[in-house]
PDB file of N, CA, C and O in Angstrom:
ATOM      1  N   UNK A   1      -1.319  -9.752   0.238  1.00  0.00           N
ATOM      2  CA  UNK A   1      -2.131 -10.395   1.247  1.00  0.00           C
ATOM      3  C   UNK A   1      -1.452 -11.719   1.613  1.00  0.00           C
ATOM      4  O   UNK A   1      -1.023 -12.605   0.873  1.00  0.00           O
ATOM      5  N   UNK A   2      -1.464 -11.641   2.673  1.00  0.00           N
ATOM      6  CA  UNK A   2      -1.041 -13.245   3.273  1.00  0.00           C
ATOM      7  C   UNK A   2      -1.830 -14.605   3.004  1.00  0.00           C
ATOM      8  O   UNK A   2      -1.251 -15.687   3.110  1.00  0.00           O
ATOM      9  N   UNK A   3      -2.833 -14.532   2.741  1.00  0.00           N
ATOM     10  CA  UNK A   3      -3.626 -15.710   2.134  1.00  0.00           C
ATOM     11  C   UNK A   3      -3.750 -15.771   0.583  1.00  0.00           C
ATOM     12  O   UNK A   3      -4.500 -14.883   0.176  1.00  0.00           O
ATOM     13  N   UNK A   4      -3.258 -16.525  -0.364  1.00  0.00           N
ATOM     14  CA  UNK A   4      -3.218 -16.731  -1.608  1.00  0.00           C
ATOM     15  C   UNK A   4      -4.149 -16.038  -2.189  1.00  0.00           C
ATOM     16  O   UNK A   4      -3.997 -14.974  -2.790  1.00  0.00           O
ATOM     17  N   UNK A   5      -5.473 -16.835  -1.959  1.00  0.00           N
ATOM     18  CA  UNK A   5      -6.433 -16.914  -2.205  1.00  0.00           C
ATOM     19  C   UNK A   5      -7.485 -15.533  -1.753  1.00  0.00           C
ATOM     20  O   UNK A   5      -8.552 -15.353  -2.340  1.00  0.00           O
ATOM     21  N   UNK A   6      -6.845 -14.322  -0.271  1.00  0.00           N
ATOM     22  CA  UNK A   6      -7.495 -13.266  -0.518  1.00  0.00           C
ATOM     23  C   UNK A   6      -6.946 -12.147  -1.445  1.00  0.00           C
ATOM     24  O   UNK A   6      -5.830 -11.936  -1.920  1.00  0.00           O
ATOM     25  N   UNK A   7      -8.477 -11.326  -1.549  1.00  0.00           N
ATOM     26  CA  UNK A   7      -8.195  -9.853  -1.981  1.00  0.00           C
ATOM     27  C   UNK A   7      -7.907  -8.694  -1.550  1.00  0.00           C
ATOM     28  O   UNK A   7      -8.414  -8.429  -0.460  1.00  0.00           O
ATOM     29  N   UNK A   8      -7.212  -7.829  -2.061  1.00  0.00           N
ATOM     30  CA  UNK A   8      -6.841  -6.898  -1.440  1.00  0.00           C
ATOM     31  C   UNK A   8      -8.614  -6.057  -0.403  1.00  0.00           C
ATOM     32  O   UNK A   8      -9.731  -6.117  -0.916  1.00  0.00           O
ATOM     33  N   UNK A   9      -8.399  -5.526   0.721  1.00  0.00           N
ATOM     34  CA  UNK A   9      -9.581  -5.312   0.943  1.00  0.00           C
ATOM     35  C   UNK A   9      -9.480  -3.875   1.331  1.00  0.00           C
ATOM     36  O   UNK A   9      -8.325  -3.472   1.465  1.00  0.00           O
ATOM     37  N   UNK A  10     -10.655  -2.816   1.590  1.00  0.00           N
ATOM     38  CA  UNK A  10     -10.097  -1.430   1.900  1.00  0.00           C
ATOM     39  C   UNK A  10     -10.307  -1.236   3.480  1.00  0.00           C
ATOM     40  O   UNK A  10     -10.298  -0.110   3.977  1.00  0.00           O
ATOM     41  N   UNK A  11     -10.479  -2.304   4.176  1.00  0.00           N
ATOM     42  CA  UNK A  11     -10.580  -1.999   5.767  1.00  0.00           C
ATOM     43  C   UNK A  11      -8.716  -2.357   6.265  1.00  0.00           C
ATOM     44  O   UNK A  11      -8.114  -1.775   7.167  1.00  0.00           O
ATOM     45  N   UNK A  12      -8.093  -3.578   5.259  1.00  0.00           N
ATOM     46  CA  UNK A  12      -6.675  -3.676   5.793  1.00  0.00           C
ATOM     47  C   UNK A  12      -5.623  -2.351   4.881  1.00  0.00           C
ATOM     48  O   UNK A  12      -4.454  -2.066   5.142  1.00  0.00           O
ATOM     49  N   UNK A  13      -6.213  -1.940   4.157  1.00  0.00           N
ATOM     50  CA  UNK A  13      -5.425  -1.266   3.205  1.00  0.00           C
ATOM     51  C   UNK A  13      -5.894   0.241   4.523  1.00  0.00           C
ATOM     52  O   UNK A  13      -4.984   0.566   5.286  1.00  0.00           O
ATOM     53  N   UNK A  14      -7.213   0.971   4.645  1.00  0.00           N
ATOM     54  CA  UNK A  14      -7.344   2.063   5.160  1.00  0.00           C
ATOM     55  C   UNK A  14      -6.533   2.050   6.633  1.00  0.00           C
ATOM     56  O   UNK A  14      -6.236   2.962   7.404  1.00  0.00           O
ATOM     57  N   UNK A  15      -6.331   0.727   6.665  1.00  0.00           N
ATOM     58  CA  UNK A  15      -5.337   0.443   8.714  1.00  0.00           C
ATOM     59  C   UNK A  15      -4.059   1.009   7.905  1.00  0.00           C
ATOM     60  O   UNK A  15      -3.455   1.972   8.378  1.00  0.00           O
ATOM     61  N   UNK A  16      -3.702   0.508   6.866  1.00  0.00           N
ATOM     62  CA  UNK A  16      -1.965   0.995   6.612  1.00  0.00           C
ATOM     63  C   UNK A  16      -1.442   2.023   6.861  1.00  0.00           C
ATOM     64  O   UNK A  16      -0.485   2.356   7.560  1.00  0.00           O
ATOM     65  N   UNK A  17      -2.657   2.896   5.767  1.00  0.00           N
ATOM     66  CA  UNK A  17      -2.892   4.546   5.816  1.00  0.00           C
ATOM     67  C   UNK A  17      -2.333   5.011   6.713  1.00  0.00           C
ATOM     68  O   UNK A  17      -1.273   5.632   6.802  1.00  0.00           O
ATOM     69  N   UNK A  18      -3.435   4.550   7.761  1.00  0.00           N
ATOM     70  CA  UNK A  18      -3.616   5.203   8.930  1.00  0.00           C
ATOM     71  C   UNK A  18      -1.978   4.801  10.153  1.00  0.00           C
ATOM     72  O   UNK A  18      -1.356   5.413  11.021  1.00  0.00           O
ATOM     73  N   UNK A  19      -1.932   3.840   9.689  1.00  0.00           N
ATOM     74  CA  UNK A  19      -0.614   3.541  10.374  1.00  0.00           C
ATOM     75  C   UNK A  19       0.216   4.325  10.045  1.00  0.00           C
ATOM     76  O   UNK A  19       0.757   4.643  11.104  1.00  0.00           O
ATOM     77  N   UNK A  20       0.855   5.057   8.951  1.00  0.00           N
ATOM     78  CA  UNK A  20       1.949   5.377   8.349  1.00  0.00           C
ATOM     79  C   UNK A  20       1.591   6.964   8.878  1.00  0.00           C
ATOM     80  O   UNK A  20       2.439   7.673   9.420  1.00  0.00           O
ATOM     81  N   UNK A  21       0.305   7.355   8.644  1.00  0.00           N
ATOM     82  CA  UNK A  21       0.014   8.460   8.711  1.00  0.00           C
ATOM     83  C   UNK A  21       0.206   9.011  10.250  1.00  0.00           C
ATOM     84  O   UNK A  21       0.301  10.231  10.385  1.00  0.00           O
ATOM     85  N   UNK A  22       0.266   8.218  11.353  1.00  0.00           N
ATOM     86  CA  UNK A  22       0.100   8.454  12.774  1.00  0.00           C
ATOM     87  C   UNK A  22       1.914   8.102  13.245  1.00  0.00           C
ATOM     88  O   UNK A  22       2.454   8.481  14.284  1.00  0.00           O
ATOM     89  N   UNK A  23       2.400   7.487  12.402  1.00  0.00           N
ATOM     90  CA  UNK A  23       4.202   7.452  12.235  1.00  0.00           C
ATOM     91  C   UNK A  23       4.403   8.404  12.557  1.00  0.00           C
ATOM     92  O   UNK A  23       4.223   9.115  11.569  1.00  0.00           O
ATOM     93  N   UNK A  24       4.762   9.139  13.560  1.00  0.00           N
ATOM     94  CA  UNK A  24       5.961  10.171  13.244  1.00  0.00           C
ATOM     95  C   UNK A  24       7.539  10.316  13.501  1.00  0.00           C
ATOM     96  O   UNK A  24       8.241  11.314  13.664  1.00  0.00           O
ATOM     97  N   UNK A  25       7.870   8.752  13.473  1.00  0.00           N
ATOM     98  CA  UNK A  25       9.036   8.665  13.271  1.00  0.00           C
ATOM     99  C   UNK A  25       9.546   8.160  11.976  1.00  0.00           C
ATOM    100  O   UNK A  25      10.766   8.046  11.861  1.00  0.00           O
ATOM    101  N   UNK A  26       8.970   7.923  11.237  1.00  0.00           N
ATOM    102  CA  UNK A  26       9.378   8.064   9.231  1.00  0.00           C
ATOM    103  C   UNK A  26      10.073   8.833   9.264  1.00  0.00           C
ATOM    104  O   UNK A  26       9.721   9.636  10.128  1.00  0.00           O
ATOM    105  N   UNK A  27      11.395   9.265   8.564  1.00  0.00           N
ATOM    106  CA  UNK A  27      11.589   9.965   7.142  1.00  0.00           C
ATOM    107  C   UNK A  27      11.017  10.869   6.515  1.00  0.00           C
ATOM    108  O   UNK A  27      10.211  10.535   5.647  1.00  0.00           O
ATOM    109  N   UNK A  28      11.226  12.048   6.731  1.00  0.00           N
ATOM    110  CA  UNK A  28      10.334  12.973   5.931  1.00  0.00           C
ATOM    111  C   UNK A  28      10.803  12.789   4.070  1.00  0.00           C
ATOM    112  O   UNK A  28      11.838  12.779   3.405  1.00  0.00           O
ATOM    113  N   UNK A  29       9.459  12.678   3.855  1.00  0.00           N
ATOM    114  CA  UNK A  29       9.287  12.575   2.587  1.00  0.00           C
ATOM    115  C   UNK A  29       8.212  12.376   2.325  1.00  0.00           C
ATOM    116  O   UNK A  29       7.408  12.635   3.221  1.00  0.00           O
ATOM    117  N   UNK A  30       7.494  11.678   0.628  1.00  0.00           N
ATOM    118  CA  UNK A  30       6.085  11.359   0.510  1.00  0.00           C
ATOM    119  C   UNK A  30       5.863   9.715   0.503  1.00  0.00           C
ATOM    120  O   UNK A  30       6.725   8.976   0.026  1.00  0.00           O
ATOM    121  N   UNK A  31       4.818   9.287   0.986  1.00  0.00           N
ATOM    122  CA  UNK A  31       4.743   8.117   1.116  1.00  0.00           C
ATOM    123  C   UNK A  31       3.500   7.310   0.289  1.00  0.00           C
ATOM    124  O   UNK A  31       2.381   7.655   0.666  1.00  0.00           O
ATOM    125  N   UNK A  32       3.535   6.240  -0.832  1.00  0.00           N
ATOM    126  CA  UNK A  32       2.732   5.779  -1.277  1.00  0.00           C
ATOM    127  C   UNK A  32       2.000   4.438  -0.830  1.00  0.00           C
ATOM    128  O   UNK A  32       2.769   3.481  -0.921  1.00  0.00           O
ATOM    129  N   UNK A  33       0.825   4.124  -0.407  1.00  0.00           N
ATOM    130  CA  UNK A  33       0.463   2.699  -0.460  1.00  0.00           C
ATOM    131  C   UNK A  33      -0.178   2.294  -1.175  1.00  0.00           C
ATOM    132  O   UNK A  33      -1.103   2.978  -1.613  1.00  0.00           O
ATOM    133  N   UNK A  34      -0.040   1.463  -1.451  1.00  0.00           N
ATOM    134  CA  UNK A  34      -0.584   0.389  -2.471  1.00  0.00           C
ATOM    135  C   UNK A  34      -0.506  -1.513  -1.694  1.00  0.00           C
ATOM    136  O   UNK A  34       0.367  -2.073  -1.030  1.00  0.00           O
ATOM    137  N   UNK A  35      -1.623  -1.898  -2.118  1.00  0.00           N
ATOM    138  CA  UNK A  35      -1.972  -3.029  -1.503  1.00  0.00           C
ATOM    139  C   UNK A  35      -2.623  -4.039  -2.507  1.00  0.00           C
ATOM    140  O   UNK A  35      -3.767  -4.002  -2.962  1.00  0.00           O
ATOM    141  N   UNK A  36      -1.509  -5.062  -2.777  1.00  0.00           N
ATOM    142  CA  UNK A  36      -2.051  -6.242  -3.574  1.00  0.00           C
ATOM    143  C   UNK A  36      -2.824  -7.357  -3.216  1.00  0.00           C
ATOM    144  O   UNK A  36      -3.393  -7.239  -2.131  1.00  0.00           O
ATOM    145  N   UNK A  37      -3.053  -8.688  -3.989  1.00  0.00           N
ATOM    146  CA  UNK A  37      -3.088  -9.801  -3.351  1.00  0.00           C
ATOM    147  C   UNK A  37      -1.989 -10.734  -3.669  1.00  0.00           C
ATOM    148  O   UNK A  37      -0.997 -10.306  -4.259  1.00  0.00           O
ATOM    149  N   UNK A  38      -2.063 -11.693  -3.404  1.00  0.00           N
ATOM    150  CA  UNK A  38      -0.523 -12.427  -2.895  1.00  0.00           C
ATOM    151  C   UNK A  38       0.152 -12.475  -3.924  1.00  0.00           C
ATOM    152  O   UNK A  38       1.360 -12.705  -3.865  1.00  0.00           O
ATOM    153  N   UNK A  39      -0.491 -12.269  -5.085  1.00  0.00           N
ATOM    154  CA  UNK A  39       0.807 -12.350  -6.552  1.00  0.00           C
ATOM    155  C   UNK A  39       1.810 -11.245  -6.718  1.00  0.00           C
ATOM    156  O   UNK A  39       1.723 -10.057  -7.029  1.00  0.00           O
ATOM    157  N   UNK A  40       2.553 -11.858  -6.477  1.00  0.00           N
ATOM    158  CA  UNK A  40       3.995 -10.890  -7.008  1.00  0.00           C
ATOM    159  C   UNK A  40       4.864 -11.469  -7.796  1.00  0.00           C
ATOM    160  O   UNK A  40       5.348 -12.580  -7.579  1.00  0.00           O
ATOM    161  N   UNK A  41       5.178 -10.578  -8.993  1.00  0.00           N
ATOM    162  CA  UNK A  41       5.868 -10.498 -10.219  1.00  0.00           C
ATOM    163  C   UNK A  41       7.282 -11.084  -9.180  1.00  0.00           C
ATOM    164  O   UNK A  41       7.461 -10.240  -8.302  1.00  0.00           O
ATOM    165  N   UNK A  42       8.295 -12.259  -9.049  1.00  0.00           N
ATOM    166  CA  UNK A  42       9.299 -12.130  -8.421  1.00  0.00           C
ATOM    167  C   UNK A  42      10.494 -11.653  -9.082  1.00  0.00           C
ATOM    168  O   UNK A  42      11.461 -11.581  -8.323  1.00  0.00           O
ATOM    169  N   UNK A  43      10.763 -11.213 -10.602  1.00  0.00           N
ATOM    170  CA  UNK A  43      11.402 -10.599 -11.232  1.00  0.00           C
ATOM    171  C   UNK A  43      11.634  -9.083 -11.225  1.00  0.00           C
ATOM    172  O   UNK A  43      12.755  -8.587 -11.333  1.00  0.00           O
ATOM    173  N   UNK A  44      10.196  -8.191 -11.054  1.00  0.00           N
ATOM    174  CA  UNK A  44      10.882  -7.008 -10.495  1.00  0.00           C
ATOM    175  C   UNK A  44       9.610  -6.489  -8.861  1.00  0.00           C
ATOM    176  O   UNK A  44       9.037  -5.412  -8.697  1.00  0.00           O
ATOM    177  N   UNK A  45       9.575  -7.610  -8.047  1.00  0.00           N
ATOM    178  CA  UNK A  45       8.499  -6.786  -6.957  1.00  0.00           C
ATOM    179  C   UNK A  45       7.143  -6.587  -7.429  1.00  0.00           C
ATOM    180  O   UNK A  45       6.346  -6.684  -6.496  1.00  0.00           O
ATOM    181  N   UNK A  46       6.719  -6.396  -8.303  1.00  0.00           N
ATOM    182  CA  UNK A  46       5.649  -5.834  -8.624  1.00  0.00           C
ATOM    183  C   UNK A  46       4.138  -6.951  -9.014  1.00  0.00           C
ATOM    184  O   UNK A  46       4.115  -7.982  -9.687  1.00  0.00           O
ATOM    185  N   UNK A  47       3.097  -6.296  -8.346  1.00  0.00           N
ATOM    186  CA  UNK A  47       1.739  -6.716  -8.801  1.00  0.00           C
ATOM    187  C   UNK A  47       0.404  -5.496  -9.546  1.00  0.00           C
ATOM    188  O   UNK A  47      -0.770  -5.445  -9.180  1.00  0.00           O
ATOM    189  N   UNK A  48       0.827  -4.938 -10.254  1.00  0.00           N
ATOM    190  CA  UNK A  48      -0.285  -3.961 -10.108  1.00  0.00           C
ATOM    191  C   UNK A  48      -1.450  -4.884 -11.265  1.00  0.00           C
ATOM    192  O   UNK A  48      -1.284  -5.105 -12.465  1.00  0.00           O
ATOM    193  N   UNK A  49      -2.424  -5.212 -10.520  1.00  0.00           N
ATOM    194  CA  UNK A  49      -3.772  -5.767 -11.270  1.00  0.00           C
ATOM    195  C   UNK A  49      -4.649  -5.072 -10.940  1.00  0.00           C
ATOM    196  O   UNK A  49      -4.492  -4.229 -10.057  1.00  0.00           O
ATOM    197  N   UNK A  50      -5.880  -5.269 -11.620  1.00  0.00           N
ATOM    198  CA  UNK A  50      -7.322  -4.671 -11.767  1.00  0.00           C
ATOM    199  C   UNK A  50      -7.462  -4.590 -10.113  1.00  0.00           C
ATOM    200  O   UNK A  50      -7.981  -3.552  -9.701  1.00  0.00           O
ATOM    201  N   UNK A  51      -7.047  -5.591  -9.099  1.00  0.00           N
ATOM    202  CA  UNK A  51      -8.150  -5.475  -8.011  1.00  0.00           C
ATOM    203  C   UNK A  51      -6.846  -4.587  -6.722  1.00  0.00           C
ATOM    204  O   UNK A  51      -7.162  -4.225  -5.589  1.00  0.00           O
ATOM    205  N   UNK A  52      -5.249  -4.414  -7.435  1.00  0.00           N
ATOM    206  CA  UNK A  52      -5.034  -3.562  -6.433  1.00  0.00           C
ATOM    207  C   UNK A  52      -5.429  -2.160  -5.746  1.00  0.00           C
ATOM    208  O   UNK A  52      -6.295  -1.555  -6.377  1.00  0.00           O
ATOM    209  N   UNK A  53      -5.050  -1.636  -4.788  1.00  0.00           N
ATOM    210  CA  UNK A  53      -5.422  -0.845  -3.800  1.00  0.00           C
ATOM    211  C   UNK A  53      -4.397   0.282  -4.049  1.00  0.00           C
ATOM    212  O   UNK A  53      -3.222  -0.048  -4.211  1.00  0.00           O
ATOM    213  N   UNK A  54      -4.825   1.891  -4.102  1.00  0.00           N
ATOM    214  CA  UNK A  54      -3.381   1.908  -4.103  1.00  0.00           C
ATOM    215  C   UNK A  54      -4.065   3.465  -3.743  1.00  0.00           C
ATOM    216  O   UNK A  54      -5.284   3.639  -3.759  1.00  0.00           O
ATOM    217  N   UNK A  55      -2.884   4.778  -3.355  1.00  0.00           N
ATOM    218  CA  UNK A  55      -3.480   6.207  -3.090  1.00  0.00           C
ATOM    219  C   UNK A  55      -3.316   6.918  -4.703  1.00  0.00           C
ATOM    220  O   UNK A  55      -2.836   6.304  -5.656  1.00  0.00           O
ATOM    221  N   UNK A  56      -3.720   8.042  -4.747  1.00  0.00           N
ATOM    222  CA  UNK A  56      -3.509   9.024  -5.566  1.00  0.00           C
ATOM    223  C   UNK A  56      -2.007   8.987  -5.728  1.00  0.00           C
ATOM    224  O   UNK A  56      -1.418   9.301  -4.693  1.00  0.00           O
ATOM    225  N   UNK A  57      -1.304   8.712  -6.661  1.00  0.00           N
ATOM    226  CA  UNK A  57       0.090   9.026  -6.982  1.00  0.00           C
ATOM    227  C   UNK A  57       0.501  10.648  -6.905  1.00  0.00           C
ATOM    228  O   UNK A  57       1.670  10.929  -6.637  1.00  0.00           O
ATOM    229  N   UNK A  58      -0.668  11.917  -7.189  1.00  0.00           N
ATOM    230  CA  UNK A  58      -0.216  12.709  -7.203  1.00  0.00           C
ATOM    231  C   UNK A  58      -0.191  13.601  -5.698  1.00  0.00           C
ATOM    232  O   UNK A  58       0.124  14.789  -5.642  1.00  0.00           O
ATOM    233  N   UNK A  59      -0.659  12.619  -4.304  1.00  0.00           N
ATOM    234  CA  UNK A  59      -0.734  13.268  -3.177  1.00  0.00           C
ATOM    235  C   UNK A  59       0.148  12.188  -2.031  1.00  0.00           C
ATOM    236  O   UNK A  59       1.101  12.580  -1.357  1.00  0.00           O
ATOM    237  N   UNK A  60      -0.268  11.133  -2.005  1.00  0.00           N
ATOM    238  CA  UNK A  60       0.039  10.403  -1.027  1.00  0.00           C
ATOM    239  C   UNK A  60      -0.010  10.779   0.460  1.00  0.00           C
ATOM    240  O   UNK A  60      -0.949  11.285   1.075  1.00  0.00           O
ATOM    241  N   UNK A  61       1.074  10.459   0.858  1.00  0.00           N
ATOM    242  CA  UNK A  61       0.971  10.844   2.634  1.00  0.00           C
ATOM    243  C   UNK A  61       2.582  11.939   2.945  1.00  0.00           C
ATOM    244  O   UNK A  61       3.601  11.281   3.154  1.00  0.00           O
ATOM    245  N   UNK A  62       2.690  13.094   2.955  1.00  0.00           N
ATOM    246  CA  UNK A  62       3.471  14.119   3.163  1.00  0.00           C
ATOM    247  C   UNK A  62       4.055  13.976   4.860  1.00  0.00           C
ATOM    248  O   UNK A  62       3.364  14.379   5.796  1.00  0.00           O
ATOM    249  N   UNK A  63       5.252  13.419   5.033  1.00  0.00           N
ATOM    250  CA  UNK A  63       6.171  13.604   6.242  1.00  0.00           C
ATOM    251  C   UNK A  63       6.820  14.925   6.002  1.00  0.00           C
ATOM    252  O   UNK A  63       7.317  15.172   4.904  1.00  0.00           O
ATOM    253  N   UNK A  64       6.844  16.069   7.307  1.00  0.00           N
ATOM    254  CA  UNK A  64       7.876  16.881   7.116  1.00  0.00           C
ATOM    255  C   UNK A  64       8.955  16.687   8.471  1.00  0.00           C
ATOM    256  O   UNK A  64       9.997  17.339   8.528  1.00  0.00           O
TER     257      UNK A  64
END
């Protein structure tokens, strides 16, 4: 999130979705989102905490 201080929320996280999902110029492949708040680990990218956002790892979003 661009504001420190917000949380991840599921109305900006369900726009992503939907963005990626209406792409059809991606890369076919599978696509995961996940949506933090502004903390990121700067050693390897990563935030996964209690309040991230994120899809089913075992479905995601399928480009063919």
């Amino acid at each position: 999130m661009k504001d420190p201080q917000d949380q991840p929320d599921k109305e900006t996280f369900n726009s992503f979705i939907e963005t990626v999902e209406a792409n059809n110029d991606l890369p076919k492949g599978r696509y995961l989102i996940d949506l933090n708040d502004n903390y990121v680990l700067i050693r390897n990218s990563e935030s996964y905490k209690q309040n991230t956002l994120g899809q089913d790892p075992t479905k995601g979003i399928i480009k063919e």
